[in-house]
C-alpha positions in Angstrom: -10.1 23.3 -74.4 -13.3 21.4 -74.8 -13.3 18.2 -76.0 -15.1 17.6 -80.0 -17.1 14.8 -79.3 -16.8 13.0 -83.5 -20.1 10.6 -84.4 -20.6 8.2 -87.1 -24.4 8.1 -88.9 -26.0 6.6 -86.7 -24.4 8.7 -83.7 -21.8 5.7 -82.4 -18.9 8.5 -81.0 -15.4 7.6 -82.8 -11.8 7.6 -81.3 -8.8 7.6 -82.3 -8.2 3.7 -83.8 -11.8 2.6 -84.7 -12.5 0.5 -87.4 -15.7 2.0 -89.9 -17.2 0.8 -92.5 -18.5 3.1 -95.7 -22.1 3.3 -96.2 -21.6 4.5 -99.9 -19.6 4.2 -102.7 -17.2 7.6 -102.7 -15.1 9.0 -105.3 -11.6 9.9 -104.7 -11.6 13.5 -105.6 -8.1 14.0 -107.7 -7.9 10.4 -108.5 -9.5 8.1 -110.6 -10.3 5.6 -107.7 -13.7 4.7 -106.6 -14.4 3.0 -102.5 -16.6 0.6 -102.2 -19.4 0.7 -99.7 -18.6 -1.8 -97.3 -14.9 -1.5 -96.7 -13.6 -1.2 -93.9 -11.0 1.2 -92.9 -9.0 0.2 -90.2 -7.1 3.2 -88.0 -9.1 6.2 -88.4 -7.6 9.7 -86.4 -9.4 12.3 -85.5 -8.3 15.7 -87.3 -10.2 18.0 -84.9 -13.0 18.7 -87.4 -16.3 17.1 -86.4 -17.5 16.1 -89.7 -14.1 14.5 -90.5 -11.7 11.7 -90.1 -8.9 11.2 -91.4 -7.6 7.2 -92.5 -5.6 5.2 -95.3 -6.7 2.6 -97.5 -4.9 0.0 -99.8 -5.9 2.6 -102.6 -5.6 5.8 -101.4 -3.0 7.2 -98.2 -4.1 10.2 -96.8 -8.0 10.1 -97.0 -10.3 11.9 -95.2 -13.6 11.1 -94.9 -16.6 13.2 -94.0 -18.5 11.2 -90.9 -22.2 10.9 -92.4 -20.4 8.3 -94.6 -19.2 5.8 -92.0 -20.4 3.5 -89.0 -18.3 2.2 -86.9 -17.1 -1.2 -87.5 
């Protein structure tokens, strides 16, 4: 099995347990929530997907976020 190499914007390659920091404010799809750009989410997994991560935040368990989003922290 090869390895999926994930990347941030500005191509910094994530691992399991980075910190990142939104570039954007995002809306919760299903929820009436709204991220702020620069939070940090602590924790992130990889879900085996590229273009996504997956993390919590105090607001929302369960989010995943698509990489072109996030930097790492």
């Amino acid at each position: 099995m090869t390895d999926i190499v994930v990347r941030d914007s500005n191509g910094n390659q994530l691992n399991d347990g980075d910190s990142v920091t939104l570039i954007k404010d995002l809306k919760v799809k299903g929820t009436s929530e709204t991220i702020k750009r620069g939070t940090v989410v602590k924790n992130v997994r990889l879900n085996g997907n590229p273009g996504e991560i997956e993390a919590n935040t105090k607001q929302v368990k369960g989010l995943v976020l698509k990489t072109e989003f996030v930097k790492k922290a």
